[in-house]
NUTOR-137970 format. One record per residue (C-alpha): x, y, z; residue in one letter; residue number from 1. Coordinates in steps of 0.02 Angstrom, whole numbers, plus 50000, padded with zeros to 5 digits. Layout:
# residues N
X, Y, Z, A, NUM .
...
# end
This chain:
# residues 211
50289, 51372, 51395, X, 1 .
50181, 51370, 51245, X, 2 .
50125, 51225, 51183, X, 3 .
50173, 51215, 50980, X, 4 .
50032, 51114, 50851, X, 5 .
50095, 51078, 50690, X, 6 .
49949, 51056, 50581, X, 7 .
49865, 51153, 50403, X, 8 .
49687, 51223, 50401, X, 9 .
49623, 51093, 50283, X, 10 .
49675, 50943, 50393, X, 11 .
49527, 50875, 50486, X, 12 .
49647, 50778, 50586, X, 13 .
49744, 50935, 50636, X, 14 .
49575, 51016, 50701, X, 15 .
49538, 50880, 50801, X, 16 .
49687, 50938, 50917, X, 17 .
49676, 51115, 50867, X, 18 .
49478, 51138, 50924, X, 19 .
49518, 51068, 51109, X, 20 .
49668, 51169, 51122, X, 21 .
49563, 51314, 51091, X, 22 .
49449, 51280, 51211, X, 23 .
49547, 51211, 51349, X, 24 .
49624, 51395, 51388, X, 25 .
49800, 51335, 51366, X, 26 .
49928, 51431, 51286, X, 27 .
49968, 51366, 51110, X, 28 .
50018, 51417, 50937, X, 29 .
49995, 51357, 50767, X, 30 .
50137, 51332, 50664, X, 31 .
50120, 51314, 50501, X, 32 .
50150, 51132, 50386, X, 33 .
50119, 51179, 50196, X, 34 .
50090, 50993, 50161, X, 35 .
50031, 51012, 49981, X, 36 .
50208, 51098, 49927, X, 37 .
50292, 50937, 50017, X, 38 .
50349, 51009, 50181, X, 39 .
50257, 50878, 50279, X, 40 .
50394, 50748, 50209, X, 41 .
50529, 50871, 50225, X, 42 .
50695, 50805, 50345, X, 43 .
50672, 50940, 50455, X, 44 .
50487, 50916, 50471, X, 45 .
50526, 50676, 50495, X, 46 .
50608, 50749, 50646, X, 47 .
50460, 50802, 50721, X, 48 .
50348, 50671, 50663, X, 49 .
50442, 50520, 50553, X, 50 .
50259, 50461, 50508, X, 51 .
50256, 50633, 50410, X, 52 .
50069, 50675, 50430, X, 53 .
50004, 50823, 50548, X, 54 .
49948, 50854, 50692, X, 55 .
50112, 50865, 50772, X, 56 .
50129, 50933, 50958, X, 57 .
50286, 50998, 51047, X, 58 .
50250, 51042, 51226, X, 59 .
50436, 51086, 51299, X, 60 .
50539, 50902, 51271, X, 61 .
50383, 50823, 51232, X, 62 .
50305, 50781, 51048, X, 63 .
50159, 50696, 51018, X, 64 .
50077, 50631, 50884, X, 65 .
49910, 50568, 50808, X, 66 .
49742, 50663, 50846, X, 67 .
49692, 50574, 51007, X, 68 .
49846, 50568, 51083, X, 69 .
49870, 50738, 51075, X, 70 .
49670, 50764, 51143, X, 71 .
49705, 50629, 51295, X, 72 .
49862, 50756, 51321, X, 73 .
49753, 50926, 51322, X, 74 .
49660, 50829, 51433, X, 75 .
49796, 50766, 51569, X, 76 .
49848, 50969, 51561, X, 77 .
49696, 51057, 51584, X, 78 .
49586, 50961, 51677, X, 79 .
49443, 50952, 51529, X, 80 .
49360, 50854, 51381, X, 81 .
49404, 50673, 51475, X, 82 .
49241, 50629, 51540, X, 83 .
49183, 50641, 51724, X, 84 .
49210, 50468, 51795, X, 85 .
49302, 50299, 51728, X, 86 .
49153, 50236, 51642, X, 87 .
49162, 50420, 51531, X, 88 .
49337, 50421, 51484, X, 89 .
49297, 50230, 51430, X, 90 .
49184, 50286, 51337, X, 91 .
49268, 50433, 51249, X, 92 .
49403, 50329, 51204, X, 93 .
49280, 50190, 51121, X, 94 .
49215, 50349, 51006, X, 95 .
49375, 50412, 50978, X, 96 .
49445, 50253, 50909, X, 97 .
49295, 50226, 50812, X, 98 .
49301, 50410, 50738, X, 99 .
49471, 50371, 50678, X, 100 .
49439, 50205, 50600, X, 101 .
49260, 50228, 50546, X, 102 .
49221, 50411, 50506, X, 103 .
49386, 50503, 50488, X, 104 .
49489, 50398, 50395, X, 105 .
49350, 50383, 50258, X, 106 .
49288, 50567, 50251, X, 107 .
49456, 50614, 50244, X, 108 .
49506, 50496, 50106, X, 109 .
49340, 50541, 50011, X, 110 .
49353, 50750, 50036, X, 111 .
49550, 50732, 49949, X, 112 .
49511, 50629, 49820, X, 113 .
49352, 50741, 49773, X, 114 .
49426, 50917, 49806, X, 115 .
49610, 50913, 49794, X, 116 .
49662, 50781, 49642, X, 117 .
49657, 50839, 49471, X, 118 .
49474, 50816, 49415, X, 119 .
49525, 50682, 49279, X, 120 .
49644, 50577, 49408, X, 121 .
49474, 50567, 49551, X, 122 .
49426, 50389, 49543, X, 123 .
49234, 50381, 49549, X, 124 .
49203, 50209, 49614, X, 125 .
49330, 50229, 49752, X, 126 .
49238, 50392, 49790, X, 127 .
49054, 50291, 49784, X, 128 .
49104, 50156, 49885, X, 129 .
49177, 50266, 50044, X, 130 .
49030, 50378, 50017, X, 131 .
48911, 50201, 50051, X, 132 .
49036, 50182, 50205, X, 133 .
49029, 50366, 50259, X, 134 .
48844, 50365, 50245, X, 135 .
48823, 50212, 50383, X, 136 .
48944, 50303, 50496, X, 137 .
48806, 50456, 50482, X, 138 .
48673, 50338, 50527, X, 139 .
48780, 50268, 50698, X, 140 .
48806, 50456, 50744, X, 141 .
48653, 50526, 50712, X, 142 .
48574, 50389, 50820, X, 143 .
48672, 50407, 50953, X, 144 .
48638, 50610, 50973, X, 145 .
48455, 50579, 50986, X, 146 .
48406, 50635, 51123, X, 147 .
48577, 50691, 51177, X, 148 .
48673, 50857, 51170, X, 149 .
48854, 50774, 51187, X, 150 .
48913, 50594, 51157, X, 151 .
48962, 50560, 51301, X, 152 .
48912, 50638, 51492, X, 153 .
48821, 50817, 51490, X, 154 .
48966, 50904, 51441, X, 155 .
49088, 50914, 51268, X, 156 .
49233, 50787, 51263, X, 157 .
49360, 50723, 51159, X, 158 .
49215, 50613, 51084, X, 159 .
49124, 50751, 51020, X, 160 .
49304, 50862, 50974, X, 161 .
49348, 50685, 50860, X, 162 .
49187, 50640, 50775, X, 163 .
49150, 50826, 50707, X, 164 .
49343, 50824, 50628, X, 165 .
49294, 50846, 50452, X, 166 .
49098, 50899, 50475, X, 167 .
49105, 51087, 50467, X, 168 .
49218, 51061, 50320, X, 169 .
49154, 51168, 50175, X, 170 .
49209, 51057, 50021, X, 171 .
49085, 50929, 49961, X, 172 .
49137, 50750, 50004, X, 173 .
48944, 50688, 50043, X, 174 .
48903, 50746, 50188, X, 175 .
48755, 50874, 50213, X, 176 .
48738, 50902, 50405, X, 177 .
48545, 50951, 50375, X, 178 .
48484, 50781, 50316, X, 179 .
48556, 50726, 50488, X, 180 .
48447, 50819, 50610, X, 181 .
48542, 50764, 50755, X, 182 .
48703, 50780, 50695, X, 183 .
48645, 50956, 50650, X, 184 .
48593, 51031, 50802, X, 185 .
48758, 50926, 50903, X, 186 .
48878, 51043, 50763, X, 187 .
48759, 51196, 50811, X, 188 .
48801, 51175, 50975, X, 189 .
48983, 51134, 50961, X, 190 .
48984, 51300, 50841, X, 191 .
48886, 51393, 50991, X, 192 .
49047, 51350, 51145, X, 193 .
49158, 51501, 51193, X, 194 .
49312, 51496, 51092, X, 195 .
49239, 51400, 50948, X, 196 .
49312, 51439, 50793, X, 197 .
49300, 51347, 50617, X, 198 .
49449, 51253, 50553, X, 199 .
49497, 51395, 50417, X, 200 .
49486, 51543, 50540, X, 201 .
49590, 51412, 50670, X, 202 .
49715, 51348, 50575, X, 203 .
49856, 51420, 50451, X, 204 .
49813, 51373, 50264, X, 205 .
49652, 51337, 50169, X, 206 .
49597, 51337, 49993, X, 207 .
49578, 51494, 49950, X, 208 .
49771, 51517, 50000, X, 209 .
49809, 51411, 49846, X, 210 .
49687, 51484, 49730, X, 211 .
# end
């Protein structure tokens, strides 16, 4: 059976699931969530997910939700992206839960509010202050690639799949991947796997849909 990702090309969260799918080999298909017309909040989509926020995944009778629940899931299924031995997947998981609370959450936050509000309604000290966050969480990850091609082991993982979310995101939200060297070449060579594909050629929906 096909597995089923609800998710939008502009959601970072969405290609944090969609990117492993990819590149696990295992049958999916995108289906589309046209969040900024409401449909994430629709009845028929608080069935799927009552949290209302992509990625969704329906796998047969099962739905998941949340970014690295759905990875750990791609994982149990094909066999990849876990990490080799306990101390790995330990180790993953300690990356993906700081993705999600230290890098994620504000890049997302910080891309919206400076791309997709009205340009008179983006608050500018809101925007300043998770750009001084977003800029430490740059610093952690760019330290920890030095030296290293993956996060975690000597091969990709859910690590890697979570902290480059919202990096190869075109819209300006403070982040310039070349004044982070390491960071740099890490996104070259997550750009370089078979099967890679950027969010917008992934994922249903993107900016110039709405244009």
């Amino acid at each position: 059976m096909t597995i089923k990702l609800y998710c939008f090309g502009e959601s970072g969260n969405a290609y944090k699931a969609a990117l492993p799918l990819e590149l696990s080999g295992l049958a999916w298909e995108a289906a589309y969530v046209d969040f900024f017309n409401g449909a994430s909040r629709t009845e028929e989509f608080l069935e799927i997910n009552v949290m209302g926020e992509v990625p969704a995944l329906v796998d047969g009778d099962l739905t998941l939700t949340q970014s690295g629940a759905i990875q750990a899931y791609i994982s149990e299924k094909s066999g990849k992206f876990a990490g080799e031995t306990p101390e790995e997947e330990r180790e993953v998981l300690r990356w993906v839960l700081w993705d999600n609370h230290k890098l994620s959450s504000q890049a997302g936050m910080t891309r919206f509010l400076m791309n997709f509000l009205p340009e008179n309604k983006r608050p500018q000290e809101v925007i300043a202050f998770s750009q001084g966050r977003l800029r430490n969480a740059y610093k952690t990850l760019n330290a920890a690639l030095e030296g290293r091609d993956w996060l975690v082991g000597n091969s990709p993982t859910n690590a890697d799949f979570s902290c480059c979310g919202y990096l190869f995101y075109p819209e300006p939200f403070g982040f310039d991947r070349t004044a982070w060297p390491h960071i740099d070449a890490w996104l070259s060579r997550i750009e370089a796997l078979p099967g890679y594909k950027h969010p917008y050629d992934l994922m249903p929906g993107s900016p110039a849909d709405r244009a």
